[in-house]
N, C-alpha and C positions, 0 to 999 in steps of 0.2 A: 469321536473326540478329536477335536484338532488337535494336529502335531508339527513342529517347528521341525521343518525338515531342511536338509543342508543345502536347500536352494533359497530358504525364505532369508529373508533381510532381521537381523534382531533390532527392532527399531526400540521395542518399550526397553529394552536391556540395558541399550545405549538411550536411555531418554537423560538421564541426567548432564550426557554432553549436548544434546541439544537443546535444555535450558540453559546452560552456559553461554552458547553460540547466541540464543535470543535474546538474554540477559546482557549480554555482550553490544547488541545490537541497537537495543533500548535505550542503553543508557550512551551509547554516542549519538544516537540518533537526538535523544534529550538535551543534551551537549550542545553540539550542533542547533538546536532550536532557541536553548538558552544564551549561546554565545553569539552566532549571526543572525539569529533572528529570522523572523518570516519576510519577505519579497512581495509582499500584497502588490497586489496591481491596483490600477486607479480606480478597477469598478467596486474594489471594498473602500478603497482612501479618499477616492475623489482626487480631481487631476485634468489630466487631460494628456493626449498621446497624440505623436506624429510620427507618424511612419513614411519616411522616403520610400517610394518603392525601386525607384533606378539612382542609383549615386556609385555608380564606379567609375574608381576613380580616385576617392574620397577616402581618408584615414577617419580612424575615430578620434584623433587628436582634431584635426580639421574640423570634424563637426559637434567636438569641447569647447574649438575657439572661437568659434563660430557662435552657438550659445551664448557661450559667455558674454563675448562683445554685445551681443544682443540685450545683456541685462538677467539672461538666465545663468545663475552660479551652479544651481543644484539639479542639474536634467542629471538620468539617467539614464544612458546611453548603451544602445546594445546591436551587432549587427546582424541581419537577416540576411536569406539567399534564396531565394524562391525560383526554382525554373532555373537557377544559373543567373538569376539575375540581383546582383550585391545592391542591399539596401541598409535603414538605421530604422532601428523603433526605439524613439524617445521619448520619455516619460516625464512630465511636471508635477507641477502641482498648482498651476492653472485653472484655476474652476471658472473663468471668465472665458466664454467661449469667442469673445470677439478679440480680445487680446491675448488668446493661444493661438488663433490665424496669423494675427497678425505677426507676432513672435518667429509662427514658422514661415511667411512671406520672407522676413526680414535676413532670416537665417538663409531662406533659399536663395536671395538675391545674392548673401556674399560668396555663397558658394556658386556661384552660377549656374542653379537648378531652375526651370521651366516651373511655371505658377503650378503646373498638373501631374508633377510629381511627386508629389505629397500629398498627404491626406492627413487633416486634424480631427480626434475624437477627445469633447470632452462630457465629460461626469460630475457631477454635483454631488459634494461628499451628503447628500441625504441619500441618493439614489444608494449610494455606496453601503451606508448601514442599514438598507433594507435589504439591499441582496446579503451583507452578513448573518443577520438574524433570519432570513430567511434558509439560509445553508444549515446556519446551528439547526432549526425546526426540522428542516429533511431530514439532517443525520441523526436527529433525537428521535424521530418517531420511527427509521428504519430501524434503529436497535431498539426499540421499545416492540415494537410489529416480529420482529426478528424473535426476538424471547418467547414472546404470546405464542407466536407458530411452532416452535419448535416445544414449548413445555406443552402443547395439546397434540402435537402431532407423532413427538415421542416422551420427551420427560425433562422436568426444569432444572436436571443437573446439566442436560445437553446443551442446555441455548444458554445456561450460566459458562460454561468455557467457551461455546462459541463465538458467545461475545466477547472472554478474553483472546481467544486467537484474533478478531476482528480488529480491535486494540492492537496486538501489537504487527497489525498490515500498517494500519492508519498510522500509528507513533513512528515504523519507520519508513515509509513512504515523506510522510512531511519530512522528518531527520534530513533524511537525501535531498529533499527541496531544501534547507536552509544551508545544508551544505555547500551543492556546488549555486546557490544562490537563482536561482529559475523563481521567474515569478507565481504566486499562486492566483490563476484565476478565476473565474467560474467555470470554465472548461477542465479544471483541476480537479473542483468540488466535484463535477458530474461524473469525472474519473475514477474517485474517491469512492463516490456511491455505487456505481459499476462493480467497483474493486468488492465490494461488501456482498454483492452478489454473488461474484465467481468465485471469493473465497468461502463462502457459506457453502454454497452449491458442493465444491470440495469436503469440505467438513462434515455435511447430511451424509454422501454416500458413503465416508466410512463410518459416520454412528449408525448408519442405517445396515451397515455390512454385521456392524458389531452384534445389533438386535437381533437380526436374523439369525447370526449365530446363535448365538446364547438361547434363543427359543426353540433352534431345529437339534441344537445338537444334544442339551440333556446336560453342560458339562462337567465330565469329570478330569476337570483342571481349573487352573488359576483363573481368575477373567481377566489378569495381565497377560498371561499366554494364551490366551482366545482372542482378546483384542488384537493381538503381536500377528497373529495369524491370518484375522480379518483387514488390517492395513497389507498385508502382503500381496492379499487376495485384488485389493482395487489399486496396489499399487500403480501398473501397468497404464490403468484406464485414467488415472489421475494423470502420469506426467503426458500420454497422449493428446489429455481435452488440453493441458496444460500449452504445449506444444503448436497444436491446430489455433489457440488462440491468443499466438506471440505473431505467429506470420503475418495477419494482416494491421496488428499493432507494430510491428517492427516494422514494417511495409511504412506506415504512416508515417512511422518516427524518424526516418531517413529520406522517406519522399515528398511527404505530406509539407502543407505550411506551418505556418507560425502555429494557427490555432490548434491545427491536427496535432503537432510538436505537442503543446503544451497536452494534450490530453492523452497521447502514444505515451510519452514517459513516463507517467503516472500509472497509467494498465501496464508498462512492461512492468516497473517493479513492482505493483501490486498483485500482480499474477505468479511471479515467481516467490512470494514473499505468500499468498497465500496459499499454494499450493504443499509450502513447507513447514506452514503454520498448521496444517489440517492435520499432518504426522505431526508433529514436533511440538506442539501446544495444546489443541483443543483434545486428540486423541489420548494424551497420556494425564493430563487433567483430568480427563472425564473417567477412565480408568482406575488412576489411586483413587476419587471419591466414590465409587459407586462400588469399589473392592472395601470399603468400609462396612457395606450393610449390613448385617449378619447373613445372610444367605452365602454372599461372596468370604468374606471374613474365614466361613468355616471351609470353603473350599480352597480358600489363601491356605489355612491349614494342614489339611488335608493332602491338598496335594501341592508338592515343594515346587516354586516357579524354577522352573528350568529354564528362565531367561538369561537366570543369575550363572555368573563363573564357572565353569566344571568344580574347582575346586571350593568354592563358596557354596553351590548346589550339592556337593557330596556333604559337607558339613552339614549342610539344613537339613539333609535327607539321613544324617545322623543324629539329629538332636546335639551337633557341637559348635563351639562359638570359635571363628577363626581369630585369630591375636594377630 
């Protein structure tokens, strides 16, 4: 029978503060989405982008006035550094591709930039709402695909919280995008969908820890304190994959470009976000429901969780109600 020995971690004990901490998370993160909003990049809005790639020298005020005078009010303006070499990647909403050249010609002449220092890319807002509706379709049929495998391969209470842990990667992941304001691109989306894998992946090994238990050991205990035991068990090997796969995301996120940037920052915190979601969500969800059944029910009974309080745990183990 498993036993919570004074090395294990009481994670299900303390599960009600890390609903708190997620709840907590959620709803700023919702905040934050509701109040700044998303940062779409031009390939959902349609636009058009000029990236300086050598301009030092040059403030971001210099190339607002620069715009401006140009006849551009509304660029947004952001600076890059690539190799140690300081640049600007600016954003319109130019869907004319010969008058977003010419725009950044005009720009580079007052600034005294070289014709080939720049590069213009623009987008036509149709291109733009087919890669959105294209993105909604991935992320629909990974959590549709998601459910299916997981209610055949173990049971549809599992893939029913897994997809709430998966929720709340994705809710806070964007939060943090609206926050510190980073745009969202399709290097984001592909991040996103990543994210959905290495947080699953996390999530299967401890329900898959959890099955195992519960079928080898017979037990006679709670399946809160069986679960409590088997998150213990993969504790270790979780925050390790976790770890081995920040390195070469943080590696990106610091050294990488622009585009690596935007996709590094999305796996770092979706890595750390699903790693904690796998304890703190999907595991203790899946837990209270399945200690419903009768089977479990009568073992909730039977034998008092000893995850609870010493002093709350002596009471249940007396039939008394603490005031």
């Amino acid at each position: 029978m498993p036993r919570l020995s004074r090395n294990e971690i009481n994670f299900l004990g303390n599960r009600n503060i890390m609903f708190i901490i997620s709840g907590i998370l959620i709803v700023l993160s919702l905040a934050a989405i509701g109040i700044r909003g998303l940062n779409f990049g031009i390939e959902f809005e349609g636009g058009s982008s000029v990236d300086f790639n050598d301009a030092a020298g040059i403030s971001i005020q210099d190339m607002r006035t620069a715009f401006e005078d140009a006849g551009e009010n509304e660029a947004v303006i952001q600076t890059t550094n690539s190799n140690g070499v300081e640049g600007f990647l600016i954003r319109t909403t130019e869907v004319n591709p010969d008058a977003a050249a010419a725009l950044a010609q005009t720009v580079a002449d007052e600034l005294g930039l070289s014709a080939d220092s720049f590069q213009v890319t623009t987008i036509g807002p149709d291109w733009g709402a087919d890669i959105t509706r294209s993105s909604l379709i991935a992320f629909l049929v990974s959590i549709i695909v998601i459910i299916i495998y997981i209610a055949i391969r173990f049971e549809f209470k599992m893939g029913v919280t897994a997809i709430a842990s998966l929720f709340h990667d994705v809710v806070i992941v964007v939060g943090i995008y609206a926050l510190v304001g980073r745009e969202i691109t399709p290097n984001v989306i592909a991040a996103l969908l990543t994210i959905l894998g290495y947080s699953l992946y996390d999530t299967i090994v401890v329900f898959h820890r959890i099955g195992d238990n519960a079928e080898e050991a017979k037990p006679k205990c709670s399946l809160m304190k069986l679960a409590n035991h088997s998150i213990n068990q993969v504790f270790v090997r979780t925050i390790n994959t976790t770890l081995v796969s920040l390195i070469p995301v943080l590696a990106m996120l610091f050294f990488g470009g622009e585009t690596l940037k935007d996709f590094a920052f999305a796996m770092a915190i979706g890595l750390v976000c699903g790693s904690y979601s796998s304890i703190s969500i999907a595991a203790p969800f899946y837990t209270m429901w399945k200690s419903r059944e009768p089977k479990y029910a009568k073992l909730a009974k039977k034998y008092p969780d000893d995850l609870l309080p010493k002093r709350k745990l002596k009471n249940a183990e007396e039939g008394t109600t603490e005031v």
